[in-house]
C-alpha positions as CSV (number, residue, x, y, z in Angstrom):
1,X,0.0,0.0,0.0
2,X,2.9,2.1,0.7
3,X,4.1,1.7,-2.9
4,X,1.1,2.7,-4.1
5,X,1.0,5.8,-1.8
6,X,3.9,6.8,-3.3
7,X,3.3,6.2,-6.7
8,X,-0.1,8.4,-6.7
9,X,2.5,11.3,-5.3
10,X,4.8,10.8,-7.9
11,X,1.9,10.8,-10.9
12,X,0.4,14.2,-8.8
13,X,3.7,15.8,-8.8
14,X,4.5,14.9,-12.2
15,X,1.0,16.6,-13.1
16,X,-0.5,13.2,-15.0
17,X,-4.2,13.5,-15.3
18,X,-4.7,9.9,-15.0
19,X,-3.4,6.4,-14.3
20,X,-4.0,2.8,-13.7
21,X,-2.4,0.8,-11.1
22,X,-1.8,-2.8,-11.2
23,X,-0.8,-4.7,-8.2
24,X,0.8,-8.1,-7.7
25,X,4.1,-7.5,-5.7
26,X,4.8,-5.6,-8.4
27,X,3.3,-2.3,-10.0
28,X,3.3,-0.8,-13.1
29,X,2.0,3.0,-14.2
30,X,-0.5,3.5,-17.3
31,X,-1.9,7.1,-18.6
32,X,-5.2,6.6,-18.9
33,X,-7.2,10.4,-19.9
34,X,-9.1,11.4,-16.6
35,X,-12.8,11.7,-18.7
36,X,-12.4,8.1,-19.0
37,X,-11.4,7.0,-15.6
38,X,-13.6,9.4,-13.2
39,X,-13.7,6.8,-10.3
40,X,-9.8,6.6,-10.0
41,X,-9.6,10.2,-10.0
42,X,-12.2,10.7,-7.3
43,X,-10.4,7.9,-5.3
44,X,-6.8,9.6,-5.5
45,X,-8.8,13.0,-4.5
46,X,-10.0,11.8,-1.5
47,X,-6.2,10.2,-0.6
48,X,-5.0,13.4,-1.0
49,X,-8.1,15.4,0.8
50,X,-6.6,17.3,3.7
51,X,-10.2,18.1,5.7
């Protein structure tokens, strides 16, 4: 979870508009246009929501 922590901080400071995350002890990093991945993006807004 860590690794995917820091992978969503990476693709934020790298300003990506959106990914896709594979897991299995291993991770990868896709583009993937935010219009066509809106639940991801709301998922890595919350992760990042400082309220």
């Amino acid at each position: 979870m860590w690794g995917i922590l820091y992978g969503l901080t990476l693709i934020l400071d790298s300003s990506l508009v959106g990914v896709m995350i594979q897991t299995d002890r291993a991770w990868a990093i896709q583009r993937i246009p935010r219009e066509l991945n809106n639940d991801a993006d709301y998922i890595v807004k919350l992760a990042f929501d400082t309220r």
